[in-house]
NUSE-118140 format. One record per residue (C-alpha): residue in one letter; x, y, z. Coordinates in steps of 0.1 Angstrom, whole numbers, plus 5000, padded with zeros to 4 digits. Layout:
BEGIN
AXYZ/...
END
This chain:
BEGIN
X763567294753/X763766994736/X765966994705/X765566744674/X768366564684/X766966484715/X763866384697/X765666164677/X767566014706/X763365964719/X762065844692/X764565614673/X765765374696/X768665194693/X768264814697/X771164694714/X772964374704/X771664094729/X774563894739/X774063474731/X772263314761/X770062964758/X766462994750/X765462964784/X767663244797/X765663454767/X762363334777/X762763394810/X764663734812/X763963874783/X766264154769/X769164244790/X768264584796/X764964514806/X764264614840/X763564254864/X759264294863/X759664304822/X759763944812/X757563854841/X754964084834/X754964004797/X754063634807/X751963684832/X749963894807/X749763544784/X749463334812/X746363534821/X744863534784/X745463194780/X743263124818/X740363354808/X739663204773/X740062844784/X737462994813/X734062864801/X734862724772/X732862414768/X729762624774/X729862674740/X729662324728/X730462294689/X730262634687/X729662734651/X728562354641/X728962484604/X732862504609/X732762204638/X730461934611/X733962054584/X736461994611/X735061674624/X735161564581/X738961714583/X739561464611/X737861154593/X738961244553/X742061354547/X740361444511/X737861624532/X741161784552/X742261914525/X739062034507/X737662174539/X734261954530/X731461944552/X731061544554/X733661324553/X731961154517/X733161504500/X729961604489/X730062014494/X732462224506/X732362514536/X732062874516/X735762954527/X739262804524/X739962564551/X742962694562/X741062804595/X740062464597/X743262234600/X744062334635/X741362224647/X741061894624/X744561804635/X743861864672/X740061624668/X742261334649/X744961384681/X742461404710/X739161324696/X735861544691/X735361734720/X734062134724/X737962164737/X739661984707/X738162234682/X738062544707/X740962514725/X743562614693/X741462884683/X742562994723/X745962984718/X745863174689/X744463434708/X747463424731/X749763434697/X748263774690/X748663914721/X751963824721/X752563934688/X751164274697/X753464294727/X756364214709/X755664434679/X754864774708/X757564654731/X760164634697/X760465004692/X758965154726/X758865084764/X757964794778/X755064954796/X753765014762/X753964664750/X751864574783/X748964834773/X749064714736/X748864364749/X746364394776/X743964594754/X744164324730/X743064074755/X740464284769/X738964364737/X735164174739/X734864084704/X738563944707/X737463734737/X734463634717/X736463494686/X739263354699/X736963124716/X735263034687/X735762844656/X735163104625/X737863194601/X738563514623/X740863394649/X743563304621/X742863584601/X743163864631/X746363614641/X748163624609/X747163984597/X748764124633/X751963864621/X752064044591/X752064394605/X754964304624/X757464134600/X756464484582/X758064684607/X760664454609/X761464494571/X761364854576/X763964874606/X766664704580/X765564684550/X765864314545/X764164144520/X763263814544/X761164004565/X758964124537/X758863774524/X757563644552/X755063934555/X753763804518/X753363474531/X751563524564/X749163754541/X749063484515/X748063224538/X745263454556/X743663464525/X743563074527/X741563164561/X739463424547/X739963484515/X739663864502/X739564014537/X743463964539/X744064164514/X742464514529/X745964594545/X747864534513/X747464874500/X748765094533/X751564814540/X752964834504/X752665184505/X754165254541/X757165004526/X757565184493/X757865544505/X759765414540/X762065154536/X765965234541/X766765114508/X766965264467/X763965334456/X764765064424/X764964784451/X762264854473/X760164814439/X762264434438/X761164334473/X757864414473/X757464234437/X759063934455/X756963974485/X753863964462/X756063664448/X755763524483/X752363574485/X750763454454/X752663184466/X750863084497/X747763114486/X748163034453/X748962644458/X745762544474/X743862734444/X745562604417/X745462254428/X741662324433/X741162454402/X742562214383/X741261914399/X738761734379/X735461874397/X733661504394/X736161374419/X736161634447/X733861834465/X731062074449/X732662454464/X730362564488/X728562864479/X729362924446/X726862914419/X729462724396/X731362494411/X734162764412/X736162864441/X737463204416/X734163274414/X733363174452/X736563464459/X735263744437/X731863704441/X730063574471/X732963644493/X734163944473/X732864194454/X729564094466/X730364154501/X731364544492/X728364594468/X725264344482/X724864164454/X725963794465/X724563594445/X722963304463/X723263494498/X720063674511/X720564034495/X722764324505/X722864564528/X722864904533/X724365124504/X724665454523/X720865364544/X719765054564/X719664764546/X719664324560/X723164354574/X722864714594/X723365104590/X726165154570/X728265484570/X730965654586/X729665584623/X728765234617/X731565144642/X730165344668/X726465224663/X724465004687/X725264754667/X728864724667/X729964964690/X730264764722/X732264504705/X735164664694/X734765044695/X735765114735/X739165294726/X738565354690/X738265744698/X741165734720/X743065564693/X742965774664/X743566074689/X747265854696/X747665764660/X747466144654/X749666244677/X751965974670/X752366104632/X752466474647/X755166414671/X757566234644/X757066454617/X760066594616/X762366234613/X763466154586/X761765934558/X763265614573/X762165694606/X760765304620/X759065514646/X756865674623/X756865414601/X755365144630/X752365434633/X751365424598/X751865044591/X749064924621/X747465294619/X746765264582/X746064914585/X743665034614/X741665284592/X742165134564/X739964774575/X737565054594/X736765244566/X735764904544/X733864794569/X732165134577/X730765134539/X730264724528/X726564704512/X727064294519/X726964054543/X728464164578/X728364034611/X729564254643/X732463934645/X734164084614/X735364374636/X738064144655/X739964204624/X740664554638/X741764484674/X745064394668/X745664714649/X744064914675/X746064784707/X749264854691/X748065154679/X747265284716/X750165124734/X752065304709/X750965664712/X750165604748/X753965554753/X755465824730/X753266064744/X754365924782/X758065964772/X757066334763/X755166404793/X757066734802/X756066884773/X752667034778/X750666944740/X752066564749/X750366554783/X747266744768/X746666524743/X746966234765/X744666354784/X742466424758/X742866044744/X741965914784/X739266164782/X737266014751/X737965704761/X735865764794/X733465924780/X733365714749/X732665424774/X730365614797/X727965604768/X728865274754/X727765144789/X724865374792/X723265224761/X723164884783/X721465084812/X720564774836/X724064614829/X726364714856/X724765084865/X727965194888/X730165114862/X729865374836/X729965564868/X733165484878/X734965434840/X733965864839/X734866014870/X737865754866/X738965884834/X737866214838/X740566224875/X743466034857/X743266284830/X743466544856/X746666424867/X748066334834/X748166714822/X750666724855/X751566454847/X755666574838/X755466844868/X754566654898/X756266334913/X756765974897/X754765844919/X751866084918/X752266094877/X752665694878/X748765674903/X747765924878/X748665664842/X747365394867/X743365514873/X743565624837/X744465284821/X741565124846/X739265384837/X739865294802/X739964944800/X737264914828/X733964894801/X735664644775/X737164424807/X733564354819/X731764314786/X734364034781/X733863874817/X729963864807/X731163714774/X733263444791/X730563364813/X728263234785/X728362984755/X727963114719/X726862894693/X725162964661/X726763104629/X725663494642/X727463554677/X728263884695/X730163984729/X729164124760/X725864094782/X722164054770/X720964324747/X724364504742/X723764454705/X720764544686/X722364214654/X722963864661/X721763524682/X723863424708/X724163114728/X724362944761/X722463114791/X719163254797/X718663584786/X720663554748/X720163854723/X717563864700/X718163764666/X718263974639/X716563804612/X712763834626/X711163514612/X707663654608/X708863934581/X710363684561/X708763624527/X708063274522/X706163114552/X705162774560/X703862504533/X699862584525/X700162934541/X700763264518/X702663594537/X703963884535/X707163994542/X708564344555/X710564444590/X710164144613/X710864134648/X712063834664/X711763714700/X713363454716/X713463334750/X716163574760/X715663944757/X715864104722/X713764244693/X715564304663/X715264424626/X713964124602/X714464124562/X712864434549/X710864364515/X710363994524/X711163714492/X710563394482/X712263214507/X711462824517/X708862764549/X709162494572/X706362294585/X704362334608/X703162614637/X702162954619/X703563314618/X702063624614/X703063874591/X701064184583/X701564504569/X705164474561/X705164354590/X706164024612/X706363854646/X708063514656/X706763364690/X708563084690/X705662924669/X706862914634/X709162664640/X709062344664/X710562484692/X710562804685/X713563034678/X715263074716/X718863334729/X720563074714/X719663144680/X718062814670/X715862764651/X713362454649/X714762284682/X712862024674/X714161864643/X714662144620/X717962324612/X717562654597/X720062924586/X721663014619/X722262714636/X721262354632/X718662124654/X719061964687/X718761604678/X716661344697/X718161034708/X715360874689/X716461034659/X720060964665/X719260604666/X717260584633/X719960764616/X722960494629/X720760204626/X722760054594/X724560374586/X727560154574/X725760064543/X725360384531/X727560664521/X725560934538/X723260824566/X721061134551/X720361434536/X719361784545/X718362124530/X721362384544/X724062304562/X723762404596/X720862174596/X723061884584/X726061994606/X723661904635/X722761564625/X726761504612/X728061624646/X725161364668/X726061064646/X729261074638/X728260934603/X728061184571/X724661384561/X724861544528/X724261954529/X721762014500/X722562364484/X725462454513/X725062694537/X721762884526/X720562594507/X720862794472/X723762674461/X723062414427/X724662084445/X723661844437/X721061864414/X717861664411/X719061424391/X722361434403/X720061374438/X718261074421/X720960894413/X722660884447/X719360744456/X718860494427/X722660404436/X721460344477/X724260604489/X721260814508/X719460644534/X717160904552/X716061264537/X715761534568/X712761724563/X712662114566/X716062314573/X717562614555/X716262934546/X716763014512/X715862704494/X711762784488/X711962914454/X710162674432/X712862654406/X715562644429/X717462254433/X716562224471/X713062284464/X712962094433/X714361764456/X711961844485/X709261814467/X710261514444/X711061344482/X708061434497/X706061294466/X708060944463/X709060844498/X707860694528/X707860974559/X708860874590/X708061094618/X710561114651/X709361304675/X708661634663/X711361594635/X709761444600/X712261204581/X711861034545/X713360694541/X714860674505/X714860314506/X711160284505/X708560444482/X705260584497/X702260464494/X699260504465/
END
């Protein structure tokens, strides 16, 4: 029987004193106790990260060309740099803090721009997590625990999707699972260093992401608070100097921000007043939570199904997300369970316990907010939760190994081996034509492994080691392949999602044939073309890869785009690939012809590429262009800057129409693009209001199937 010594002896682990060798020696061998495979294991795990995300990876081009128009600015203007503005003339801003951005700026000023120079750091920081995971698992368990933690990381599809890909979420998910860590290391001690360095990684995600950095705060302060080896009186000090620390490192960038006169830097992208506080706690806060963005396209689901999915407490399970993050999410809270069961009776400074509760409460606690948010979200967000859940099942997968003789640890890891069979049995079933033997195998797999995991502490090693092996294959097989399908393909756009064709019911993806459908069905969007008058209710879009999709329920007043027609009756639309020149392909483009739209830009002609650069030197943007993506895609072909009119969606008041007609009277615009974003229709709103005072005043100029105004010369009587 075990006693609660023994327990202790189990579950607190001494870390011995590692004698002073060179850095190599440490690389290299690792700890000295480690057994020989350790250290090579650990960096073969990396080494094989670092090969499957650099598989591919040009296939997405400029990726998100939002974030790639920002970081080829960053690379040109260090004012730009530093603002995270979309041109290099510092007209408008990205909606986020650039933080995310000066990797890849640095690495285009070093090496040029180049898919790889902006893709190829968001890579490595995909290996940084693992190995932060690993290290963080491996700290306080075995090192076969670390190697699950680590490997389930990698394997995770929406983690293979992101850290390939140039959105905020790469640093975020990097420097949330960095904070985690120097948490536990706080709590082993009690030093204060460790928490201040925990304040600042937080601090500085926010300067990736804003408010999303903070959804751990609560269970880390708390875990901290009530478990650190410390008096009460200064574990209050430290974490009011870690919030010191943290205010800190974000602080700095806002301040300076805020306090710069705003007539001598960039407008901040998608705020309605030139704020970046407001941009914070409104657009990228509160509204996100609640719907109400102003300036965005509406909210989401409030309990239903609203623009931006089902919300609830299954929403991570749904057809939506499911497949992207959700393959050991049952198997996970079964550990995370069983973790906090089987260290109950530790004391309050047990690190043990404490490590379950820091990622396990950061796990549930970034779950549950993005379960219920009303706003704006995209199935990418979820990479925010795969750190927390590979160190939450390399965790409990190795306490509950080290307990294997007792018979509730070996039924319980079972059980978690069991759901997460099952679990991806159904995940995999939900993709029918998609690999037909595999959800197949990934069952009777699991379903055997378990088996010999209940027997596991009364038959031999080597049976009870076979037994561990099918059931971590069995496991991992679902999420392993949806990440090989996601390698396999570009992703561009600004809505992108892992795994094959049709594995998600949201999003536009890029590269090869046979993309998902989009979720924004063009037809049941409000607005319509010039001269034509629709209504808007559920659309379905259809592009030239396989996928129908949910459209904008109760349509708007959104801005059309010339040319072609759509249909939309009853409530009701369709998008053949008609409404726009083009048409709206798996890639998620939209007017391929000329005309950006909300999700990604236009392909641009090499016609149009020469008008633009013809005398581009004499000007301080070569153009202008309603939304950004639109404008990113004429930035990114020229090289020279293109003003964004109203940001992202094209809403946002910058500049105004007379702010507009100066730059023109002043001859800093050459060419206006026509069409391009989505939300810019309404006939009060700025965009509109200099659409139409172009389209009166100025000579068109018509490329191709892409229409261009020359602001140097005034139309005709």
């Amino acid at each position: 029987m075990t006693t609660l010594q023994d327990e202790r002896t189990w579950a607190e682990p001494r870390l011995t004193p590692t004698t002073k060798r060179s850095l190599g020696t440490r690389l290299w061998r690792g700890r000295p106790e480690d057994p020989a495979w350790v250290r090579p294991a650990f960096l073969g795990l990396l080494l094989t990260t670092l090969f499957l995300y650099l598989y591919n990876l040009s296939s997405s081009g400029y990726a998100n060309s939002f974030y790639s128009a920002a970081v080829q600015a960053g690379s040109q203007s260090w004012k730009a740099f530093f603002f995270g503005s979309l041109d290099a003339a510092n007209a408008i801003t990205v909606d986020k803090p650039p933080a995310a951005l000066w990797p890849m700026a640095l690495s285009v000023r070093i090496f040029g721009l180049s898919s790889w120079a902006i893709l190829v750091p968001e890579v490595l920081m995909g290996v940084g997590t693992v190995a932060v995971v690993y290290a963080a698992v491996r700290r306080r368990f075995s090192p076969a625990a670390g190697l699950i933690a680590g490997a389930t990381m990698a394997l995770t599809p929406v983690a293979a999707l992101m850290f390939r890909f140039n959105n905020p979420d790469a640093m975020l998910a990097l420097l949330m699972a960095v904070a985690c860590y120097l948490v536990v290391r706080a709590l082993e001690d009690g030093r204060t260093k460790w928490l201040l360095w925990a304040g600042a990684a937080i601090g500085f995600a926010f300067l990736a992401k804003t408010l999303q950095a903070f959804l751990i705060l609560p269970a880390l302060a708390l875990v901290y608070g009530v478990c650190a080896p410390v008096p009460l009186k200064k574990r209050l000090g430290q974490l009011a100097a870690a919030t010191g620390a943290l205010v800190v490192s974000a602080g700095w960038w806002v301040a300076i921000v805020e306090l710069w006169p705003a007539s001598s830097r960039p407008y901040i992208g998608g705020s309605q007043n030139n704020s970046f506080l407001e941009l914070t706690f409104g657009y990228n806060g509160l509204g996100r939570l609640n719907g109400e963005e102003t300036g965005s396209v509406g909210g989401g689901g409030g309990g239903g199904t609203g623009q931006w999915g089902e919300t609830g407490w299954d929403r991570m399970f749904n057809s939506e997300i499911g497949g992207q993050i959700s393959w050991l999410l049952p198997a996970a809270l079964i550990l995370l369970v069983a973790g906090l069961v089987a260290t109950r009776k530790l004391n309050r400074t047990s690190v043990t316990r404490s490590s379950f509760l820091v990622w396990g409460g950061s796990l549930v606690m970034t779950a549950v907010v993005f379960s219920y948010m009303a706003g704006i979200f995209h199935q990418y967000y979820t990479v925010a939760l795969a750190p927390y859940l590979a160190a939450v099942v390399g965790m409990g997968a190795g306490l509950l190994w080290e307990r294997r003789s007792e018979l509730w640890a070996s039924i319980t890891l079972a059980g978690a081996v069991v759901s997460a069979a099952a679990w991806g049995y159904v995940l995999l079933n939900r993709t029918s034509d998609y690999l037909p033997w595999l959800k197949w195998v990934v069952l009777v797999g699991g379903l055997t492994g378990a088996l010999g995991i209940v027997f596991a502490g009364r038959i031999s090693r080597q049976l009870a080691l076979a037994a561990a092996s099918v059931s971590i294959v069995a496991a991992l097989a679902g999420p392993t392949a949806y990440t090989i399908s996601t390698l396999q393909e570009g992703h561009t756009g600004s809505i992108v999602t892992a795994g094959p064709a049709g594995a998600s019911m949201m999003g536009g993806r890029g590269g090869g044939p046979g993309g998902g459908g989009m979720r924004f069905g063009m037809g049941g969007m409000g607005g319509g073309m010039p001269g034509q008058n629709q209504q808007g209710g559920n659309g379905t879009g259809q592009g030239q890869g396989n996928g129908n999709s949910q459209g904008f329920p109760g349509g708007g007043n959104f801005g059309g785009m010339p040319g072609g027609t759509q249909n939309g009756q009853n409530g009701n639309g369709t998008t053949r690939g008609q409404g726009f020149p083009g048409g709206i392909t798996g890639e998620g483009r939209m007017g391929m012809g000329g005309v950006g739209g909300l999700l990604n830009g236009a392909n641009v002609s090499t016609e149009a590429k020469k008008l633009l650069t013809a005398d581009s030197d004499q000007y301080t943007w070569a153009a202008a262009a309603i939304g950004a993506q639109n404008a990113a895609s004429y930035q990114l072909a020229t090289g020279d800057p293109v003003m964004a009119i109203g940001g992202f969606n094209g809403t946002d008041p910058s500049p105004t129409l007379a702010q507009f007609k100066q730059y023109v009277t002043d001859g800093k615009i050459h060419y206006f693009i026509s069409g391009g974003g989505m939300m810019g229709g309404s006939s009060t709103g700025t965009s509109s209001q200099i659409t139409s005072w172009v389209e009166a005043n100025f000579k068109k100029v018509t490329v191709g199937s892409a229409t261009f105004y020359d602001l140097t010369q005034k139309a005709s009587s």
